[in-house]
N, C-alpha and C positions, 0 to 999 in steps of 0.2 A: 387523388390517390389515397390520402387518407381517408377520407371515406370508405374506400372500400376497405382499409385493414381493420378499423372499428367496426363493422359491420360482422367478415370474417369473424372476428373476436368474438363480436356478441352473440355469434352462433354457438361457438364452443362452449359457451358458459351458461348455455341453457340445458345442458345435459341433466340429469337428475341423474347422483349416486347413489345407487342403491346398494354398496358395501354395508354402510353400516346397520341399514335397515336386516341385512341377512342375518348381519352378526347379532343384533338380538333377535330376533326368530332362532335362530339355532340354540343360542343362549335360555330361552324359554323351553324349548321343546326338550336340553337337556335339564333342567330345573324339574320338569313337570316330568321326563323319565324318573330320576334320581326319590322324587318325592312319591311316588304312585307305590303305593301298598298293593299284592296280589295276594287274595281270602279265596282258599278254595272254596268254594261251595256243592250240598251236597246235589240241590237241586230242586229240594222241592222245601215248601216251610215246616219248620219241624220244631214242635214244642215241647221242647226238652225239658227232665223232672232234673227238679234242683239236688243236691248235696253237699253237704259242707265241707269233704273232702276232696274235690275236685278239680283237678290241676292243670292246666294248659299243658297240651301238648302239638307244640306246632311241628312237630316234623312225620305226620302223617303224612304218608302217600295217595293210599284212597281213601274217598268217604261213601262210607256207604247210610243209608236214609231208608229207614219203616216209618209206613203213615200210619195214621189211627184206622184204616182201611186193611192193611196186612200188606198194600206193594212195598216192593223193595226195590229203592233206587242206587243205583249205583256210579257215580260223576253225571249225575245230568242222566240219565238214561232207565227207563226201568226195564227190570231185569225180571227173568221168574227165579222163583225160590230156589228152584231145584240145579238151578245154572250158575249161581250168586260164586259157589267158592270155584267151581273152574274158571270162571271168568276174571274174577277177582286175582288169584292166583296167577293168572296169565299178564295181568298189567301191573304184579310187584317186581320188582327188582333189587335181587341181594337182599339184603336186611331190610326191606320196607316193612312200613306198620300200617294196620289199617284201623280205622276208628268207625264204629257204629253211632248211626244219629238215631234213637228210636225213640219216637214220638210218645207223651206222657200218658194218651190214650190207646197205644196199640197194645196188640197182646205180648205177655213175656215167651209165649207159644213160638212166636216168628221172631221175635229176637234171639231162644237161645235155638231154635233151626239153623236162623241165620251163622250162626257162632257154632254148631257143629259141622255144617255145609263148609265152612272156611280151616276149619281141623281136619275134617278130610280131604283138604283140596292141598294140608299143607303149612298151611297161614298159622305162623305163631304168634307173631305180635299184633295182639289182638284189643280195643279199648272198648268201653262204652261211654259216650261224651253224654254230660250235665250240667246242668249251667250252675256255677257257685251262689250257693244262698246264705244269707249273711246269722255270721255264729251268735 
């Protein structure tokens, strides 16, 4: 008879708990939420002309992006010229702002386009983004 309750026994205690195993997996996955930074990007690589005045501004909504080529990107997506401020205008919301990326070789031709297409669609708060060079 005893034999078989040690037996019995040494079944039960062969189980593997895997509580605590969950509890850090959860514990990491909220670690690696909590720490993860999200950078909108415009979408495509954009070689921004420096200035010594140039301030962060993170509470844009859209970004829009001219290459050295004349397109116009708009979140990931190119756009044509002529469609930039309806479109644009259509995914602000309330007081949103929108920042221009325009590349150090495009023309100023399709940036201030860009920036009248956006005045007639609307669009008031309007930037052009630079990357800070040192004073």
């Amino acid at each position: 008879m005893r034999r078989r309750r040690s037996i019995e026994a040494a079944d039960d205690s062969n189980e593997v708990n895997l509580t605590p195993m969950l509890d850090v997996v959860f514990i990491m996955l909220i670690f690696f939420i909590v720490t993860t930074s999200f950078i909108k990007e415009s979408g495509v690589e954009i070689d921004r002309p420096e200035a010594s005045a140039a301030t962060p501004r993170p509470d844009a909504q859209v970004l829009i992006a001219v290459t050295p080529e004349g397109v116009v990107w708009v979140d990931g997506q190119p756009v044509d010229l002529h469609r930039v401020g309806q479109q644009v205008a259509g995914m602000l919301s309330g007081e949103g702002s929108v920042v221009i990326q325009a590349d150090r070789e495009s023309t100023t031709g399709v940036l201030i386009e860009v920036m009248d297409r956006l005045q007639q669609a609307g669009v008031e708060q309007v930037a052009v983004a630079a990357s800070r060079s040192a004073p």
